[in-house]
C-alpha positions as CSV (number, residue, x, y, z in Angstrom):
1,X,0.0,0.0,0.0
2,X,0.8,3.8,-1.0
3,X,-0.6,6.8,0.1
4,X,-0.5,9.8,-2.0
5,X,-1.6,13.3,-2.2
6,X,-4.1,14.6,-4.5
7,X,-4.6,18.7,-4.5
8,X,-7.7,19.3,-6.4
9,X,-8.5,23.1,-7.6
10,X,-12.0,23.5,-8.4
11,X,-13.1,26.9,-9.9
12,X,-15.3,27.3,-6.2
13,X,-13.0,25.5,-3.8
14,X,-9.9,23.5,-3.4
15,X,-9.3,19.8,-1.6
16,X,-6.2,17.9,-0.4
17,X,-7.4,14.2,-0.8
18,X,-5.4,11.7,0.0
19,X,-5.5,7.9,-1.4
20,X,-4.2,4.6,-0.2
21,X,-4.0,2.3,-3.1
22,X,-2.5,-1.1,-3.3
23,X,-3.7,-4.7,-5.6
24,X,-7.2,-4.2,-6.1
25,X,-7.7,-1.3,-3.3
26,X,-8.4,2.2,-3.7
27,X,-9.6,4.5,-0.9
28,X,-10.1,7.9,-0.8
29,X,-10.7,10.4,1.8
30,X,-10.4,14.3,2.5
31,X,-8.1,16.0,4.3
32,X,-8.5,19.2,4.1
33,X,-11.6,21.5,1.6
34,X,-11.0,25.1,1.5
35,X,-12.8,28.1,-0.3
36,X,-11.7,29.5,-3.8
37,X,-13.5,32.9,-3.7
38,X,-11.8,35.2,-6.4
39,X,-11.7,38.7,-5.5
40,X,-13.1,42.1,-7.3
41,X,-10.1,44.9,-7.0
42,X,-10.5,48.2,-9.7
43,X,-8.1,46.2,-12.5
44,X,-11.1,43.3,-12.4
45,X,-11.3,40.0,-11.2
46,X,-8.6,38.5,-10.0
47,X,-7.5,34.6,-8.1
48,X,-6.0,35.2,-5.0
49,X,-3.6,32.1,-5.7
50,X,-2.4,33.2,-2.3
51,X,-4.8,31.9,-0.4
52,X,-5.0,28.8,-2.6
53,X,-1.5,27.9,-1.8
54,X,-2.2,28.5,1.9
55,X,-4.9,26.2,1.4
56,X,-2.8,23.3,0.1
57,X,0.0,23.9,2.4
58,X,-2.7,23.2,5.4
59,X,-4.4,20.2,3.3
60,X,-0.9,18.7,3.1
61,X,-0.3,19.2,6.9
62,X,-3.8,17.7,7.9
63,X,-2.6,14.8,4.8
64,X,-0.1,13.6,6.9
65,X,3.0,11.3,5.8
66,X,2.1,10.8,1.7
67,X,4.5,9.1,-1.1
68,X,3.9,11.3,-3.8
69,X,1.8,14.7,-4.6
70,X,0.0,15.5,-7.6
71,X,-1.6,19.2,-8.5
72,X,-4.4,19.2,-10.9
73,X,-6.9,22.5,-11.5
74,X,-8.7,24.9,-14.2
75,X,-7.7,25.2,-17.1
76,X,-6.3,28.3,-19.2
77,X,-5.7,30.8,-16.6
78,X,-1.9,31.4,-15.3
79,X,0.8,33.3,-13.2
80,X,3.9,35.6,-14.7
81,X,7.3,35.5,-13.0
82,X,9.9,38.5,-13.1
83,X,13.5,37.3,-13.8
84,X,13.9,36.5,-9.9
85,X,10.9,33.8,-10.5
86,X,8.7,35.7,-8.6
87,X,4.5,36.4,-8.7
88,X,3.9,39.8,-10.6
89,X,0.7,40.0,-9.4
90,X,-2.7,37.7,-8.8
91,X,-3.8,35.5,-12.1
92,X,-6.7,37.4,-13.7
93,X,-9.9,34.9,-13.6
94,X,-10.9,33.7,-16.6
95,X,-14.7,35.7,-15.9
96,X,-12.6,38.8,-16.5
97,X,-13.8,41.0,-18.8
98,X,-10.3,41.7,-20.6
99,X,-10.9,39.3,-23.6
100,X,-13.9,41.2,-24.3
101,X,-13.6,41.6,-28.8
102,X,-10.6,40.4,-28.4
103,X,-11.1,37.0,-30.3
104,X,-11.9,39.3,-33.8
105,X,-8.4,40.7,-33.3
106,X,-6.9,37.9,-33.5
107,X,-8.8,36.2,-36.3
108,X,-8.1,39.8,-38.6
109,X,-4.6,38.3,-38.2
110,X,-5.3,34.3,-38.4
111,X,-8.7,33.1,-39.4
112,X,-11.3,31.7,-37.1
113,X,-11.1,28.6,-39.7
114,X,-7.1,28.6,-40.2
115,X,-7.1,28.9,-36.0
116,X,-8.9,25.9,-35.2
117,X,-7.7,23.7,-38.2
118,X,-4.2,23.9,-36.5
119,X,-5.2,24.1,-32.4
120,X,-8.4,22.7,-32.7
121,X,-9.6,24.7,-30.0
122,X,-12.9,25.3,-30.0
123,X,-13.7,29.1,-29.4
124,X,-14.0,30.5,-25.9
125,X,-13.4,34.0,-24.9
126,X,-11.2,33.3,-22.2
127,X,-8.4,31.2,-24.2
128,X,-5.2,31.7,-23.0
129,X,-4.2,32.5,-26.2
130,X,-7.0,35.5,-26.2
131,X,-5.7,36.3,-23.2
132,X,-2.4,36.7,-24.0
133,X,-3.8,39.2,-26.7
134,X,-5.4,41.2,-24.5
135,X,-2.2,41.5,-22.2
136,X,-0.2,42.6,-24.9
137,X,0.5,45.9,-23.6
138,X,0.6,45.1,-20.1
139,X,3.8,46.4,-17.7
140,X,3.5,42.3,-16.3
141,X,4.2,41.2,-19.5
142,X,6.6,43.3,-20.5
143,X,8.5,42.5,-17.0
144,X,7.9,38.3,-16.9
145,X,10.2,35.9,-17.9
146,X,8.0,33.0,-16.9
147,X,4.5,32.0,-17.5
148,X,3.0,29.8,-15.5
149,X,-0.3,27.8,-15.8
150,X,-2.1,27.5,-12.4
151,X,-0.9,24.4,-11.1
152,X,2.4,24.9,-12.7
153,X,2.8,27.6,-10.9
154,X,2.0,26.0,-7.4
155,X,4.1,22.8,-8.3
156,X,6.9,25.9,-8.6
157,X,6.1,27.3,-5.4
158,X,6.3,23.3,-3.9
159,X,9.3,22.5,-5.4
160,X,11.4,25.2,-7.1
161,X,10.9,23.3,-10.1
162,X,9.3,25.0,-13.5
163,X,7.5,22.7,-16.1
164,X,4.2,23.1,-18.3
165,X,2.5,20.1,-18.4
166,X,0.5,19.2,-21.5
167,X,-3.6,18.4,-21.1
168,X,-3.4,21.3,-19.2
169,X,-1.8,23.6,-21.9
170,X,-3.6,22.3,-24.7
171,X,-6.7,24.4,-23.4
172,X,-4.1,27.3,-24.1
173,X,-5.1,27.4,-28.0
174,X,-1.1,27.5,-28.2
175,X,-0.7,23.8,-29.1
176,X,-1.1,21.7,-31.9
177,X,-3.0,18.3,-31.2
178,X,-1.8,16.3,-33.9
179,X,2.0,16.5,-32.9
180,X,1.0,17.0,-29.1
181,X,3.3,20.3,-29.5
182,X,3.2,23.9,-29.5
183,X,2.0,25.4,-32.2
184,X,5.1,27.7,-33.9
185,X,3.3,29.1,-36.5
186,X,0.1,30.2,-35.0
187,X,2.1,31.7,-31.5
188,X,4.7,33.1,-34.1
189,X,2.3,35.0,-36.5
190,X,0.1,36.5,-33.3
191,X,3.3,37.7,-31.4
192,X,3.3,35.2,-28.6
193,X,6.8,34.1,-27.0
194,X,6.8,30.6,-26.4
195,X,9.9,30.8,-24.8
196,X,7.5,32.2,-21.7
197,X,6.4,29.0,-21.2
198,X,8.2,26.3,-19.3
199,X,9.2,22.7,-20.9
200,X,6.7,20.5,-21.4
201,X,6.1,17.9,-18.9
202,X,4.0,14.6,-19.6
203,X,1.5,13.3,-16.8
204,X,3.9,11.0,-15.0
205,X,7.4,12.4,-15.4
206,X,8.6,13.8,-11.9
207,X,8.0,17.7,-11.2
208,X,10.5,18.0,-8.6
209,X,10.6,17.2,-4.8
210,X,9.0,19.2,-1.6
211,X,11.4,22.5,-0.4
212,X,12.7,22.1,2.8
213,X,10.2,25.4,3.6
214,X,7.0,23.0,2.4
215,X,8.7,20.0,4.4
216,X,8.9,22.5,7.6
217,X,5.3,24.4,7.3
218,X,3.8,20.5,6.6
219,X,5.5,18.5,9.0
220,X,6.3,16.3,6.4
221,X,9.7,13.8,6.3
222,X,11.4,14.2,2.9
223,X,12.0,13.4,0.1
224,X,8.3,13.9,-0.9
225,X,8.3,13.7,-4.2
226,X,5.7,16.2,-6.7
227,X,4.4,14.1,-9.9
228,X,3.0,15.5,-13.1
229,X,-0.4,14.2,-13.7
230,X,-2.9,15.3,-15.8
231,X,-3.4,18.7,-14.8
232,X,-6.4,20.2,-16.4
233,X,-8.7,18.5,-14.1
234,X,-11.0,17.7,-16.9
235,X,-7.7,15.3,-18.0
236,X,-7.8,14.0,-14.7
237,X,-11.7,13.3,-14.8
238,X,-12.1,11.4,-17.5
239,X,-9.2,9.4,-16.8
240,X,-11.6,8.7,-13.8
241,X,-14.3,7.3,-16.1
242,X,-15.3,3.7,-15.3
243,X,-15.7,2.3,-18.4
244,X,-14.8,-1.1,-19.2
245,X,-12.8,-2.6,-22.0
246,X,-14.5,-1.7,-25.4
247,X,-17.5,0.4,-24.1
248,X,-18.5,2.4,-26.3
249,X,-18.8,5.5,-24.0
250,X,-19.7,9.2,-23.6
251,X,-18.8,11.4,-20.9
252,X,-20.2,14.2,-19.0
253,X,-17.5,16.1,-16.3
254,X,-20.1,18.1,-13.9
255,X,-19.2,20.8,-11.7
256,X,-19.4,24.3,-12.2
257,X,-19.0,23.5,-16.1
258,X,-20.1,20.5,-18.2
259,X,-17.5,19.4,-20.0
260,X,-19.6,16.3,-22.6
261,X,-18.0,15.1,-25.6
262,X,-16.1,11.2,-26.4
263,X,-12.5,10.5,-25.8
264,X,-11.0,9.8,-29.2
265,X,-7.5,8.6,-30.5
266,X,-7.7,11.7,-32.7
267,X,-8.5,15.1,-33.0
268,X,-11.5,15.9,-35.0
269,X,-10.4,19.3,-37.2
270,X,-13.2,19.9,-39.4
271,X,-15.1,22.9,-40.3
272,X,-18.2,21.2,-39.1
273,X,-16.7,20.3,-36.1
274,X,-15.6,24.0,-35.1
275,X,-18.9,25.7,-36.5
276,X,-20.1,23.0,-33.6
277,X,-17.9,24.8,-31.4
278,X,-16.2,21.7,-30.2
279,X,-12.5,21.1,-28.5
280,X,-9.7,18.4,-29.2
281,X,-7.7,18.9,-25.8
282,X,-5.0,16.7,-25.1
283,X,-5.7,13.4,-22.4
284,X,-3.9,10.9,-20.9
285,X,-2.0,8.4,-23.3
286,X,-2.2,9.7,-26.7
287,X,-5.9,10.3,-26.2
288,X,-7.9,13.5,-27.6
289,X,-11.3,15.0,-25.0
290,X,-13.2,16.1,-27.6
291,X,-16.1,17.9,-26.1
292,X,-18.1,20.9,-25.9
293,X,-18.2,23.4,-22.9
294,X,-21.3,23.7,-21.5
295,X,-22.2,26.3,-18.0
296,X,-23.2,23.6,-16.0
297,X,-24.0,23.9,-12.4
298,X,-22.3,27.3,-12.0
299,X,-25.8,28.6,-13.3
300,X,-27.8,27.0,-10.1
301,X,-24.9,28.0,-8.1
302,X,-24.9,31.7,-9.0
303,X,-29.0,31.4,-8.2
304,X,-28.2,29.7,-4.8
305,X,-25.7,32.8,-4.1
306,X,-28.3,35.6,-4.7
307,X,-30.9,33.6,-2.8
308,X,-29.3,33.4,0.4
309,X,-27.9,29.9,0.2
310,X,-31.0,27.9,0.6
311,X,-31.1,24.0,1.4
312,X,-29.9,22.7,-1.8
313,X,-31.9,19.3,-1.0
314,X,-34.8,20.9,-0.4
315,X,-34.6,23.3,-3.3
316,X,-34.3,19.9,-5.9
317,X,-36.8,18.5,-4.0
318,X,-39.0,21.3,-4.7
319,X,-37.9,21.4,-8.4
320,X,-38.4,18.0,-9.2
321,X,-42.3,18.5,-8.6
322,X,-42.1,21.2,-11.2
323,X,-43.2,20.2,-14.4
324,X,-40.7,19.0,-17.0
325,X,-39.4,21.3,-20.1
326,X,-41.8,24.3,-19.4
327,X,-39.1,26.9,-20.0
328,X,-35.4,26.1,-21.4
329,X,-32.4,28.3,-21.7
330,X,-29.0,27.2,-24.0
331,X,-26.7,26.3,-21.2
332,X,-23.9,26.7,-23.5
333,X,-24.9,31.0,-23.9
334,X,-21.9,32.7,-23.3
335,X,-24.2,35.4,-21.9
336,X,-24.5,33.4,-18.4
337,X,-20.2,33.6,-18.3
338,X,-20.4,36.5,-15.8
339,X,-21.3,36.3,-11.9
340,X,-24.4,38.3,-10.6
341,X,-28.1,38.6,-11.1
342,X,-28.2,34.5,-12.6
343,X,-31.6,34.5,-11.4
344,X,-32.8,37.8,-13.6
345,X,-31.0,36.8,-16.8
346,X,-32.6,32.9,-16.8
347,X,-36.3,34.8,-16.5
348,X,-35.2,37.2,-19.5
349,X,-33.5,34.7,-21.7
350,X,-37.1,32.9,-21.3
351,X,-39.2,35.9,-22.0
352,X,-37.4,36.8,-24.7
353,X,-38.0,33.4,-26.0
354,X,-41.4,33.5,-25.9
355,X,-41.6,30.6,-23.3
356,X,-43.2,30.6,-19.9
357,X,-40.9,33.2,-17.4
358,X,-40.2,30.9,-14.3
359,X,-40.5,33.0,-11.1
360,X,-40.0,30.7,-8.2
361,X,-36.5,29.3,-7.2
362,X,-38.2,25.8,-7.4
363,X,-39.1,26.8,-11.1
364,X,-35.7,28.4,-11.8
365,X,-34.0,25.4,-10.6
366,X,-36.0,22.9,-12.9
367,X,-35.5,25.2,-15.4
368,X,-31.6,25.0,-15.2
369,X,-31.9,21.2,-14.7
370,X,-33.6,20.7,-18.1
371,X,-31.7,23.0,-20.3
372,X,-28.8,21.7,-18.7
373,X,-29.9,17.7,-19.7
374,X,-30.5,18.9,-23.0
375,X,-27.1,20.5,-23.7
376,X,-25.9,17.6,-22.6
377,X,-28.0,15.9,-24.8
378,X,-27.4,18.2,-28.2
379,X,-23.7,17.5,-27.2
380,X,-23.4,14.3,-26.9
381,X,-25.4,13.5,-30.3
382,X,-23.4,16.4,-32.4
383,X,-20.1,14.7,-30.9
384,X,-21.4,11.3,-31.8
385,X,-22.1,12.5,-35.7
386,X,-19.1,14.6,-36.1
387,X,-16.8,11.9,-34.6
388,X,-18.4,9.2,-36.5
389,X,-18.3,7.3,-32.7
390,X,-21.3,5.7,-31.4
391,X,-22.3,6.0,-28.0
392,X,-24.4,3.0,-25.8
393,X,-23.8,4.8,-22.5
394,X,-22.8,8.1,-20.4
395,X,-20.8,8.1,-17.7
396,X,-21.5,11.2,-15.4
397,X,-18.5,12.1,-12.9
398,X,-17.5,14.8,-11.0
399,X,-19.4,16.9,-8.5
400,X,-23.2,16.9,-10.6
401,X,-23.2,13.2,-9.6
402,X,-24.5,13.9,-6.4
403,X,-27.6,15.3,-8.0
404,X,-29.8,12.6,-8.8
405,X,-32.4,15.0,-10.2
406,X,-29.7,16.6,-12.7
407,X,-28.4,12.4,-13.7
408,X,-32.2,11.2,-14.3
409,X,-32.7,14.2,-16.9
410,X,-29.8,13.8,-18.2
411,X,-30.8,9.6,-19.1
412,X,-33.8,10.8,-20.1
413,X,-32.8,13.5,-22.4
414,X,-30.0,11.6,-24.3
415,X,-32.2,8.2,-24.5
416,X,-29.4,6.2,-23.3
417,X,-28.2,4.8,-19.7
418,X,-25.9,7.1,-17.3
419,X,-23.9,5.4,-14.9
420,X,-23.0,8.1,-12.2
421,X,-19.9,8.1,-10.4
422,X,-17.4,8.6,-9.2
423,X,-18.0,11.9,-7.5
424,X,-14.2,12.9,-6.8
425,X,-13.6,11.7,-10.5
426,X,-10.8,14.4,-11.2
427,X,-9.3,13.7,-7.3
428,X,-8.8,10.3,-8.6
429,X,-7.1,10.7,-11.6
430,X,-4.8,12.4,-10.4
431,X,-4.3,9.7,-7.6
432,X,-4.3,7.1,-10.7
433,X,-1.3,8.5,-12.8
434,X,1.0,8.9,-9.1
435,X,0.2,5.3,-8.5
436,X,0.9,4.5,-11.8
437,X,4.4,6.0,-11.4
438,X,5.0,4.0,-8.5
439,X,3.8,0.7,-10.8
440,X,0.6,0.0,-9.0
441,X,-1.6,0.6,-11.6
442,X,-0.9,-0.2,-15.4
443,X,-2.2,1.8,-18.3
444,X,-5.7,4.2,-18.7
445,X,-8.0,0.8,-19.0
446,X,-6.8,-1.1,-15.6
447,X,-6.8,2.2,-13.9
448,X,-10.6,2.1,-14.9
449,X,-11.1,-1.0,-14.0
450,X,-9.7,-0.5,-10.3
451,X,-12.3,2.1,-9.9
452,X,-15.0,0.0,-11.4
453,X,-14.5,-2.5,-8.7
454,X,-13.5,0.1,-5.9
455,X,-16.1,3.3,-6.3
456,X,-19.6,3.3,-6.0
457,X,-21.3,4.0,-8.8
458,X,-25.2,4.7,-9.4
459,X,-27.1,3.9,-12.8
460,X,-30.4,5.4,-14.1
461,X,-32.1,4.2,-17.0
462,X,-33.8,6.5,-19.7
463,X,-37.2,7.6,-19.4
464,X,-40.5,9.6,-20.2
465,X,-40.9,10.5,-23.7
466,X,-38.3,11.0,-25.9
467,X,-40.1,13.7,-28.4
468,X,-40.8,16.3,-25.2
469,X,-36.7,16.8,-25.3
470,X,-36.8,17.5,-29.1
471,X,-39.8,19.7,-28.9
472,X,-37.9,21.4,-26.0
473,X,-34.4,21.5,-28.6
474,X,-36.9,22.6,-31.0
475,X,-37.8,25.9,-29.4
476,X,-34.0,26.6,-28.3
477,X,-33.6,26.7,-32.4
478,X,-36.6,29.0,-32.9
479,X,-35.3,31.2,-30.3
């Protein structure tokens, strides 16, 4: 038996888990959870990564005596380093408004079409590479000599060590899927220095050891050693999916985004594909996510916020006796990216549809439950047609799996079974490629099947009638 360390960054909190896994044995349990509140200051909004490292610090203390850690997080935001490798400044959060028009800069100088033919990235606003653009001008840029992605940059801070490991910057729009490299041409013709960014690292390779400071402030006994694992926790996620040997498999990653879509041995780089607004990001060996971005819970948890923080239970309880598909909003609108006032914009996006304006938070809830089972519907089918890869079944992970309300729809919506589970999907990931170093688990398909006989999983079967959820899809068209 082996214990490691698994610091897991969500976009609302942080955890320290730690696993003990040995031959046909994998436990998990937390050791420490802490907030992740960004914070509003007059330049916009801002992580304070501060507090995040704090955070971890006192989850590896309350972790106790581990083998190895792993760091795994959001994607596409990061941290610049002045020549002395230290923080100019807090990462800007994604939410930011910086990259506002920025995306038709960029394209003026490389096509929307030529873009995603090379990254195949599918087009969000808050793209490191649109980013990047934005900061052009920036005194931080000007002054770094480093970029680092988020958990990159608290690896650094853990071990002294720099290194950019790859699912994580393949959501940068900086590399190119096919060679599972940057992308010269593309950084080269918009003015990006890739020399900014640290070596590539693969999940597995070592990132280092523990600094006599962390081995102090932990209590820890050294050498503790830090290994790269898939850090996007996305990567990490669906290398949590329980799917056994030749399933033919979708997955959804729930949280405060939906990330559906298939895992492929190939990015798909079609027109089609990014009119479809889908990504290839880079997974665990060899393999391509290729998926859609979808709001996900973050919609009911910016309602929950201006309510007052209500019983969750109790407000799906409520919901579920709500009837089914009255009102429906796109889940995927890019007009629900920003915090505040959730509540008002789901009734106007209705009204403006000419559908029923729901008032209550029990009919505000159901209505983010449907439209969220019916992106993840719509995504699931476009990735299935434009991937050519038939599905027979969803696996649901991450944090939505603890809402059965939110699983049933989903079965229902997509006409196919969802086997829910595991709820710490990217936590164990993560836990899977350390033990992996340490040979206790082989490749991606016996990591799965550990977890298949070690985690609890839940399976609903579809029902209710199919043609309400393309009536429902029917009126997100017309509107």
């Amino acid at each position: 038996m082996k214990s490691y360390g698994a610091v897991d960054l969500g976009a609302s909190s942080g955890r320290v888990m730690v696993a003990r896994v040995g031959p046909d044995r994998l436990e998990l349990t937390e050791a420490h959870r802490f907030p992740n509140r960004p914070v509003r200051v007059p330049e916009g909004l801002r992580w304070d990564v501060l507090a995040l490292y704090a955070g971890v610090l006192a989850g590896l203390r309350a972790a106790g005596q581990v083998d190895s850690v792993g760091i795994d997080s959001w994607a596409v935001d990061y941290g610049l380093l002045d020549a002395d490798g230290a923080l100019l400044g807090n990462p800007v959060h994604y939410r930011d408004s910086r990259t506002e028009g920025v995306a038709e800069k960029v394209w003026a100088t490389v096509p929307a079409e030529e873009l995603y033919a090379a990254t195949g990235l599918q087009y969000a606003p808050f793209n490191t590479l649109y980013q990047l653009t934005a900061a052009r001008a920036s005194v931080q840029l000007h002054y770094a000599e480093r970029l680092l992605l988020v958990p990159d940059l608290l690896t650094y801070w853990l071990t002294g060590e720099q290194g950019t490991e790859l699912t994580n910057a393949s959501t940068t729009q900086l590399i190119d899927p096919r060679t599972r490299d940057w992308a010269h041409d593309i950084a080269s013709r918009l003015g990006i220095d890739l020399g900014l960014f640290a070596p590539l690292r693969q999940p597995g390779e070592p990132a280092g050891v523990l600094r006599d400071e962390v081995l102090q402030e932990t209590g820890l006994s050294g050498p503790v050693p830090v290994t790269a694992v898939g850090s996007h926790d996305t990567a990490s996620a669906v290398a949590a999916v329980p799917a056994g040997g030749g399933e033919r498999f979708a997955y959804i990653c729930t949280g405060t985004w939906s990330l559906a879509g298939l895992e492929l041995d190939a990015p798909v780089l079609t027109e089609e594909s990014r009119a479809a607004n889908f990504t290839n990001e880079l997974g665990l060996d060899g393999t391509v996510r290729y998926l859609r971005n979808i709001m996900g819970l973050w919609l009911l948890q910016e309602c929950v916020r201006a309510w007052g923080d209500p019983d969750l239970g109790g407000l799906l309880l409520d919901a579920s006796e709500v009837p089914a598909l009255r009102s429906v909003v796109d889940a995927g609108d890019a007009t629900f990216l920003a915090p505040g006032r959730m509540p008002e914009r789901i009734a106007e996006a209705c009204r403006t549809s000419g559908q029923p304006v729901p008032g209550s938070p029990a009919e505000i809830t159901r209505c983010i439950l449907d439209s969220l089972a019916l992106a993840h519907r719509r995504a699931i089918r476009d990735a299935e047609r434009l991937a050519d890869h038939p599905v027979d079944v969803v696996h649901v992970v991450g944090g939505g799996t603890r809402n059965a309300l939110l699983c049933q729809l989903t079965a229902d919506a997509c006409g196919l079974p969802v086997v829910a589970g595991p709820g710490e999907a990217a936590a164990l990931g993560n836990v899977l490629v350390q033990a992996r170093s340490h040979g206790l688990v082989g490749d991606l398909a016996d990591g799965r099947r550990l977890l298949t006989r070690t985690q609890p999983l839940t399976r609903y079967e579809p029902r209710g009638d199919a043609a309400r959820w393309s009536e429902a899809e029917a009126r997100l068209v017309r509107g």
